[in-house]
Each structure stands twice: as C-alpha cells, then as structure tokens.
C-alpha positions in Angstrom: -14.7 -45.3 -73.2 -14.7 -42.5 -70.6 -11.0 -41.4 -69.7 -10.9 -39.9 -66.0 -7.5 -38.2 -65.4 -5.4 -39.1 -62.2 -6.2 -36.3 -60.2 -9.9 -36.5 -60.6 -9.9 -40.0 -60.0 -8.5 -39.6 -56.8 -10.6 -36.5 -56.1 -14.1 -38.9 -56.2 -12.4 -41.8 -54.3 -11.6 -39.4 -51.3 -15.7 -38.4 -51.9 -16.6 -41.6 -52.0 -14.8 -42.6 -49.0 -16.1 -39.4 -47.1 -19.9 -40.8 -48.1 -19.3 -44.5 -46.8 -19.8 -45.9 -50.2 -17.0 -48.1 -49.3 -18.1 -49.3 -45.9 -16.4 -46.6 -43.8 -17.8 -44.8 -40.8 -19.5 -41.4 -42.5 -17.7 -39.1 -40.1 -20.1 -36.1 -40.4 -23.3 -38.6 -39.1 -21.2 -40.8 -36.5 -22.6 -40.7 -32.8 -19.1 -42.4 -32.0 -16.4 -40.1 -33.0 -14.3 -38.5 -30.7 -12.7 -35.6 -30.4 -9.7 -36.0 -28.0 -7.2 -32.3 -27.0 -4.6 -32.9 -25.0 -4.5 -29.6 -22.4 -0.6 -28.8 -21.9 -1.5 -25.1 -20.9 -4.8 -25.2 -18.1 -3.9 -23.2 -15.5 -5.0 -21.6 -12.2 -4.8 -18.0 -11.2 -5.4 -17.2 -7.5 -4.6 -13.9 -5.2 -3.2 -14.5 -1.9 -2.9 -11.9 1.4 -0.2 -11.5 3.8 0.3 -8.9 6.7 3.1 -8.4 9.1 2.8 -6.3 12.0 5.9 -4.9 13.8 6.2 -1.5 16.6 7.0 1.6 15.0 10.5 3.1 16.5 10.0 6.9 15.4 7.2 9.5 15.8 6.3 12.7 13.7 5.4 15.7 15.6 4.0 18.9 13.7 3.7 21.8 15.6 3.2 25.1 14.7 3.1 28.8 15.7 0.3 31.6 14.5 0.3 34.8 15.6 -2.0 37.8 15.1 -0.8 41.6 15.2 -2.1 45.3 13.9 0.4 45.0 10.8 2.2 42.5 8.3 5.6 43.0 9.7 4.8 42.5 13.3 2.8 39.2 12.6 5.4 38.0 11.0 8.5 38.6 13.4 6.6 37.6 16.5 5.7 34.4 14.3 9.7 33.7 13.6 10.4 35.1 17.2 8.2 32.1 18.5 9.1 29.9 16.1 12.4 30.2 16.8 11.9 29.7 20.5 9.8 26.3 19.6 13.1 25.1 18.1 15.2 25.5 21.0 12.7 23.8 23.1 12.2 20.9 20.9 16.5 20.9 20.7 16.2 20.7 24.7 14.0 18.1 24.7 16.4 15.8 23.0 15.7 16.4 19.2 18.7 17.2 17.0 18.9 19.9 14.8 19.1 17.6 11.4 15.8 16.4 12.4 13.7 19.3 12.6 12.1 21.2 9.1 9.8 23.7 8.3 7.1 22.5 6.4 4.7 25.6 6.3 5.0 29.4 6.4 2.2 32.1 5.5 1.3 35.9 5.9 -2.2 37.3 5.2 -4.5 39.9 6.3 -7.7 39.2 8.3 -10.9 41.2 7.1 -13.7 42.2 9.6 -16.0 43.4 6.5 -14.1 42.6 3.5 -12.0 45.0 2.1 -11.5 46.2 5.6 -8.4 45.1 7.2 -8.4 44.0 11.1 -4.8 42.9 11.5 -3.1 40.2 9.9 -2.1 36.6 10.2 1.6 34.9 10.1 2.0 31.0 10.6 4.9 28.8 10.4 4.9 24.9 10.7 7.7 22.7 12.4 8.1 19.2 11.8 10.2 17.2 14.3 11.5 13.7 13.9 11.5 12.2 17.7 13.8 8.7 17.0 13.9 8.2 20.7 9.7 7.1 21.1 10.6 7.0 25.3 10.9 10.7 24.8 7.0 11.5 23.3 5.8 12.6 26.6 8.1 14.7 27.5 8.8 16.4 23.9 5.0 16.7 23.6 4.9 18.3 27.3 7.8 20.9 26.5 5.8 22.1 23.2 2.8 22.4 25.9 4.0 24.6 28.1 5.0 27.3 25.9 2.6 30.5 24.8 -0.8 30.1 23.3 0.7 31.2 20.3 1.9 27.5 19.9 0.1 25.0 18.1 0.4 21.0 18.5 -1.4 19.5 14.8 -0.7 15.8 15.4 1.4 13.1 15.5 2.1 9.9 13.4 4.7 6.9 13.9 7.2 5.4 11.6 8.8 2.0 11.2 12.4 3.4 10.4 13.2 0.5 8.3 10.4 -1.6 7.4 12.4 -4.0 5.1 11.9 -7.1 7.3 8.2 -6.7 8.1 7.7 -6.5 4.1 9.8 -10.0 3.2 7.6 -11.5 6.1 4.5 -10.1 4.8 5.3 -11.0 1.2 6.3 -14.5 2.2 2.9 -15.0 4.2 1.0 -13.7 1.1 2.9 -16.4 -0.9 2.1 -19.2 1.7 -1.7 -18.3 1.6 -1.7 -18.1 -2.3 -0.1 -21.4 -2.7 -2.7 -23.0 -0.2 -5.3 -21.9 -2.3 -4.1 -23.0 -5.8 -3.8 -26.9 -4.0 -7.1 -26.8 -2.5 -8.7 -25.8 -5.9 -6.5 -27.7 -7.8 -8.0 -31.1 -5.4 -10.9 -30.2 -5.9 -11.0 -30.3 -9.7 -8.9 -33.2 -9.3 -5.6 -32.3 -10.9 -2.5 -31.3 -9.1 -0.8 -28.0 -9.0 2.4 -27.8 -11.3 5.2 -24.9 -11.7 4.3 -21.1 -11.2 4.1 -19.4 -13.9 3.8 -15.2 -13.1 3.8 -13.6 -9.8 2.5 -10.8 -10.0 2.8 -8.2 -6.5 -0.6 -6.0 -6.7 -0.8 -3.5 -3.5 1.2 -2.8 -0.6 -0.7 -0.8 2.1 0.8 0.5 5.2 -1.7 1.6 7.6 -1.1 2.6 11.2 -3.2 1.7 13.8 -2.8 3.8 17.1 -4.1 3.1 20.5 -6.2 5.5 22.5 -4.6 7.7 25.0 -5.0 5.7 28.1 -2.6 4.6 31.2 0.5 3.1 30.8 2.7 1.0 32.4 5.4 3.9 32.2 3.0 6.6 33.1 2.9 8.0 29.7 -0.2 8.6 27.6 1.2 8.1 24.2 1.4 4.9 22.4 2.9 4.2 19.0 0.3 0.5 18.7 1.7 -1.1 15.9 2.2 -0.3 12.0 0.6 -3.5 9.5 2.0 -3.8 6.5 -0.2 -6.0 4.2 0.6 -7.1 0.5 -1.7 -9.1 -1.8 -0.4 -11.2 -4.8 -1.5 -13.1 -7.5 0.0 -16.2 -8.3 -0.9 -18.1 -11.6 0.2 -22.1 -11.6 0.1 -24.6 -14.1 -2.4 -27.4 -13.3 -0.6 -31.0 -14.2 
C-alpha cells in the first residue's frame, strides 16, 4: 500500500481540479471566463480659462532729464537743477510728493575717438504715480513744455486694486472647466462626480491700450482696459 501524507494529498487534488480531471472548467483554456474590476478611482482632468476685464484707475509716467556739458560736475548739477524743476512741475500738475521716485541716475563721459573725452553725460529718471487718470493730458502737457533737456519714456496704467477682477476671472475659469468635464463625461457616458484637486496654473495681466485718437473729452490719452486671465485645472471623479 502506498501512504500519501495529508498535505500532498491535498496538493494533487487542487492539480487535479486545476486540470478538469474532475469535470471543472480548466481556467487557463476557457473562452468564457471573465475578468470583472470594479473602477472606484477613473477620473477626468480638464484645464479651464477665465478673463475679466475692468478700466485701469492709475497711470505711470517716467520721465527723465539728460544733460550734456564740458565737465562731470556741470553735467551733473544742471541734471539735478532740471530734475528738480521737473518735480515741481509734475507737484503743480496735481501729483503729490509721496508719489513721485527716482528710479535712474547716471554720470559718464562721452568719447569722440575713444580715450578722448568730448564732454560728459548725467541722467536722472522720475517716476510719477498720476491716481487722478482725468489729469493725463494735462500732467503729460506740463512735462512737454519744459526744456529739451526733458525726456518723456512712456506710460503704462494700473488697476489699483485688482482683487475683484481676479475672483471674477477665477470664477469664470471654474465655470468653463466644469462645462468641459460634463460634456466629456456624456460623451463617455458616465457622469461627473466630486472634484478632486484644483490646481490654479497662470495668471497673466496684460494691458491693452488704445491708439491715441479723439476723445469725447478732447484728450488723446486712453487707459483701454487691463485683462486679467487665469487658467485652471480641475480634475473630477467620473461616477
């Protein structure tokens, strides 16, 4: 008599069974098994865009003054001389003290044929915050009509406080997201659950100014309007 011990008894009846020697389905051959996952974690990621555009209320003026003269120390006291003289215009036009800076300042020589020394250069930048935007023309004007050593290097607006233009822009960004993520989700046929990140990728602010043109008031400066524009990426769980 051949004695099999417990354990390898039950070791050939599970190989047995696995070979459909005892009528069952042979697993490995079977056309008709199924393999059935539950999903509890498809999801759907999807960016959305939002902009907001509101009038800015402040403008940025830099001016400047450069002056040329035989020697260092002239250039640069007719440069503070001026400079000093563009301040109390800009203070006269309505612009308070707090908000005016100086945002450059330089000395140098000039060369005809370098090392020789022609004269020499002095500069010095202003920066003026003009909070009243009624006032452009006429602050830009009264920098105008002072000496040729005065020099007008752009403008650029501001929205002050752009807090409420960014909640609107985030919340349209939001909205267009969301009305991506259903229209996907229908089309794969499932419905859109619970968010599950949000994640805030860019916020730009670009300014876009209008040509110089007639106004209404007679002025020829316009502030257009400032666009703030956020993107997002929203990822949902697909039910």
């Amino acid at each position: 008599m051949i004695k099999i011990s417990h354990t390898v008894a039950a070791a050939v009846l599970v190989s047995m069974g696995s070979l459909g020697l005892f009528g069952g389905t042979a697993l490995a051959d079977s056309g008709t098994t199924k393999t059935i996952v539950e999903d509890r974690k498809s999801r759907i990621t999807v960016r959305g865009e939002g902009s907001h555009s509101s009038a800015p209320d402040v403008m940025r003026l830099n001016v400047g003054v450069e002056v040329r003269r035989p020697t260092a120390g002239a250039a640069f006291a007719e440069a503070r001389k001026v400079a000093a003289a563009l301040t109390q215009v800009l203070v006269k036009a309505g612009i308070e003290a707090k908000d005016l800076r100086t945002n450059a300042l330089s000395l140098g020589p000039e060369y005809e044929n370098y090392p020789k020394v022609v004269g020499y250069r002095a500069t010095q930048g202003v920066e003026a915050l003009v909070r009243d935007i009624g006032s452009a023309d006429r602050v830009v004007d009264a920098v105008g009509s002072m000496s040729e050593d005065v020099r007008l290097n752009g403008i650029s607006f501001e929205v002050s406080d752009d807090g409420a233009a960014l909640r609107a822009a985030r919340d349209a960004a939001f909205v267009d997201a969301r009305a991506r993520a259903e229209q996907y989700a229908g089309l794969a046929g499932r419905e859109l659950g619970r968010v599950v990140t949000i994640t805030e990728e860019d916020v730009s602010r670009p300014v876009v100014l209008m040509a110089a043109a007639k106004f209404e008031d007679g002025g020829s400066i316009s502030p257009g309007r400032q666009t703030i524009t956020v993107n997002v990426q929203v990822v949902y769980q697909l039910n």
